[in-house]
N, C-alpha and C positions, 0 to 999 in steps of 0.2 A: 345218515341219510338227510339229504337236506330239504326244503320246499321247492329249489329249485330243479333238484334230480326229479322229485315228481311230476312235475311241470312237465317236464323234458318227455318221462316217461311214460308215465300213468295218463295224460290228458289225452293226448293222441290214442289210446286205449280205448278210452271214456265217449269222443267223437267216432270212433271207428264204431263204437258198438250200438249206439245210436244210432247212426244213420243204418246200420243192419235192421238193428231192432222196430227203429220209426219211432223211438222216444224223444217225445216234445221236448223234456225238460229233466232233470235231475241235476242231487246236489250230493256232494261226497264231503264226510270229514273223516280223518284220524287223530287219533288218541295217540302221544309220544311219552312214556314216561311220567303217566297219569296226567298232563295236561292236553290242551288241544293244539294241536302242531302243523292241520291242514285242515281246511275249509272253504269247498268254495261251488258255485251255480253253472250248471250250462245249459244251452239251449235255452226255451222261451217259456212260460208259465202260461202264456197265453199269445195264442198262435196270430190271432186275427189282430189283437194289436201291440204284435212283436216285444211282450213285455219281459226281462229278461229271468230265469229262473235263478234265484240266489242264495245264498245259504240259509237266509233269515224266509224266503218261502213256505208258507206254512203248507202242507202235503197229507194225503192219507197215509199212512205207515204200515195200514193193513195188521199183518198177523203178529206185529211187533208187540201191538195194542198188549194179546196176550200175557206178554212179561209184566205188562203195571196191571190187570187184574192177578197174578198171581204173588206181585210184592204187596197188595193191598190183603190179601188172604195171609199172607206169611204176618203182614204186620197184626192181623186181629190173632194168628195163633200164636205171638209172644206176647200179647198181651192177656192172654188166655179165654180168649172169647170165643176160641175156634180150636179145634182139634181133627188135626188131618185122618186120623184113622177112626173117627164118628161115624157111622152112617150119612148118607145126604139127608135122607130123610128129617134126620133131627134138625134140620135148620131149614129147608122148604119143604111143600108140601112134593115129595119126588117119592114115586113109585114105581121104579126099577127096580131089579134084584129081587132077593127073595133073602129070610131070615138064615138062612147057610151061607147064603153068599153074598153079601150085603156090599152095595158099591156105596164106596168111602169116600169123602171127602179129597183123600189122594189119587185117586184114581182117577178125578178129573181132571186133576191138576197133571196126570202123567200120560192122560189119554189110553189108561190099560180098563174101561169101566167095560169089556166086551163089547162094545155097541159101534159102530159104525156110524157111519158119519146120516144125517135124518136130513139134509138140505133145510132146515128150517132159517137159519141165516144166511144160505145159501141164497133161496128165494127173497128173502127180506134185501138182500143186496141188490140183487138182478131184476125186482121188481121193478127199482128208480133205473136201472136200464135199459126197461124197454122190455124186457124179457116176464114168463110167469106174470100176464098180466091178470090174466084171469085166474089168477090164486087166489084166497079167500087173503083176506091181510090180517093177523093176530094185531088188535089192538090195546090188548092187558095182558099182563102177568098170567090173570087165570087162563088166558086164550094161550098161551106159552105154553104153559105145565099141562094144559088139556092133551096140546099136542105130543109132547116130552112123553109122557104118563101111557098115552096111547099106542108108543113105539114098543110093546114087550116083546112084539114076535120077533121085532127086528136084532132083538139079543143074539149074539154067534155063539160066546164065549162066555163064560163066569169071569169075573174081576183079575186081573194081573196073569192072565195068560196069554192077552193077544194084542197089540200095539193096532188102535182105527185110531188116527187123526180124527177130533170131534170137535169143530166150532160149539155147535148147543151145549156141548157140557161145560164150555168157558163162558156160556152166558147164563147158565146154570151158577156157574160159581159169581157171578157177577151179582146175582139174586140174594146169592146169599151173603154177600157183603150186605146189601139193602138191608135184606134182615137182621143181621146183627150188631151193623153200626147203626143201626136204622137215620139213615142217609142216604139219598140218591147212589145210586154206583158212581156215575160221571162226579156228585157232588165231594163224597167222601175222596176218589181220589185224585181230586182237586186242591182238597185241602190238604192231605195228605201226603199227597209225593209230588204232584206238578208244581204248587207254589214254593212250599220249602223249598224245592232246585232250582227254585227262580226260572219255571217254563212257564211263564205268565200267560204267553199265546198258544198254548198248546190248550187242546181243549178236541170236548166231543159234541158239542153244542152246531146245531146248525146256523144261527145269530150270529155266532160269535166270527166263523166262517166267511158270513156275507158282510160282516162288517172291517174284516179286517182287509188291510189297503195291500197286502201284501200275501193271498192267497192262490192256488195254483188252480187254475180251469181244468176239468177233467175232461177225458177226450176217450172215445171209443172210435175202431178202424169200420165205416158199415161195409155191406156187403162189395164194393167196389173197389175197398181200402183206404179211400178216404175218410180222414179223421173229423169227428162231429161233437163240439162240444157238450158236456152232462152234466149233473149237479151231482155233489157229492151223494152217495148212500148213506145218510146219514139216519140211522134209526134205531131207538136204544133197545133193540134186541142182538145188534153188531156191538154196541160197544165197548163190553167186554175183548170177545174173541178177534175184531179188527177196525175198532171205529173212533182209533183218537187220532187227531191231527197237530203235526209239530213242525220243526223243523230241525234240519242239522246241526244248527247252531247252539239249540233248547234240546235235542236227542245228545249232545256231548256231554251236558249239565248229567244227563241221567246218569250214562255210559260209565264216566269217572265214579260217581257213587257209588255202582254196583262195582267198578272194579277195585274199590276202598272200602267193600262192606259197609255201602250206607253212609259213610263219613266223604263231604266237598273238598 
């Protein structure tokens, strides 16, 4: 398969789906044989002044974010600082579960902890959009875990019997990186996984965002369908479960690693 069969193939694909969908901008790569074999921008990153969308476009990734607080977790548990089958409890102050059925540090990472999804990063997102204005806004950690803490009734299930997708429990586990390496979550896996793979722009930083010369304007349809631009949802109670920003270029760097065990 060559770059030019995809060209031929795949781009027309890429434009047709766009113009269905109303996507301003995206950028696709692939992986050939462990290296990177295609790369490239369409559409505009920003609409009002036709800027074009490129590889090197830094982007929200959303629930991608996920995988690097879970290799951040995987790394403190071979270094033995962590232990997936713990209690949560042992490492924040988390009061879910009960001494029978104690949800485990795995559990969040597998989304089996019984609990359902609580909107708490839900609203933390949708807030910067306009939406849940009038929610109260969790300013600290302890305003997190008040609320976390406060969900028992909302338990269905006991541990490892029932699959609810849970953002709050990935930024539960993002907490408890804090605690353990005692480093920022964003800081620790900055150090840790973005720089080593040389994703130097990748980052969960709202700064970092507005000062780079080559980032993507975010756009909502309003009520008429016209697109209006937004500012990222940047708030580190997402950036665990969906709040680092990269690009396709710096997402390959990772990509290869995970498909080499870790090894560029």
């Amino acid at each position: 398969m060559s770059s030019k069969f995809l060209e031929r193939i795949i781009e027309p694909l890429i434009v047709n789906l766009m113009q269905q969908s109303k996507f301003p901008g995206l950028a696709l790569s692939i992986i050939k044989d462990g290296k990177p074999f295609y790369a490239k921008g369409f559409g505009a990153r920003n609409l009002k002044k036709n800027i074009p969308f490129d590889e090197d476009t830094l982007f929200g990734i959303g629930s991608i974010s996920k995988s690097f607080a879970a290799l951040g977790i995987m790394q403190l548990v071979e270094q033995g600082k962590i232990d997936l089958q713990s209690p949560v409890k042992k490492y924040i102050d988390f009061k879910l579960g009960d001494k029978n059925n104690p949800i485990k540090v795995h559990h969040l990472l597998s989304h089996s902890t019984g609990l359902p999804e609580l909107l708490g990063t839900i609203v933390a997102i949708t807030r910067h959009l306009g939406f849940f204005e009038n929610a109260i806004p969790m300013s600290s950690w302890n305003d997190y875990l008040l609320f976390i803490n406060g969900a028992g009734t909302e338990v269905i299930d006991i541990p490892d019997k029932r699959f609810f997708y849970n953002n709050d429990m990935f930024t539960c586990l993002g907490l408890i990186i804090e605690k353990v390496s005692g480093m920022r979550f964003e800081e620790y896996i900055s150090e840790n996984v973005l720089k080593p793979l040389g994703m130097n722009r990748s980052t969960y930083l709202r700064e970092d965002y507005d000062d780079d010369n080559n980032a993507m304007t975010g756009y909502l349809p309003d009520e008429e369908g016209n697109l209006k631009e937004l500012d990222p949802p940047i708030d580190k109670f997402v950036y665990a479960p969906g709040g680092l920003l990269s690009s396709v270029n710096e997402l390959q760097n990772y990509l290869i690693a995970l498909m080499n065990e870790g090894k560029q």
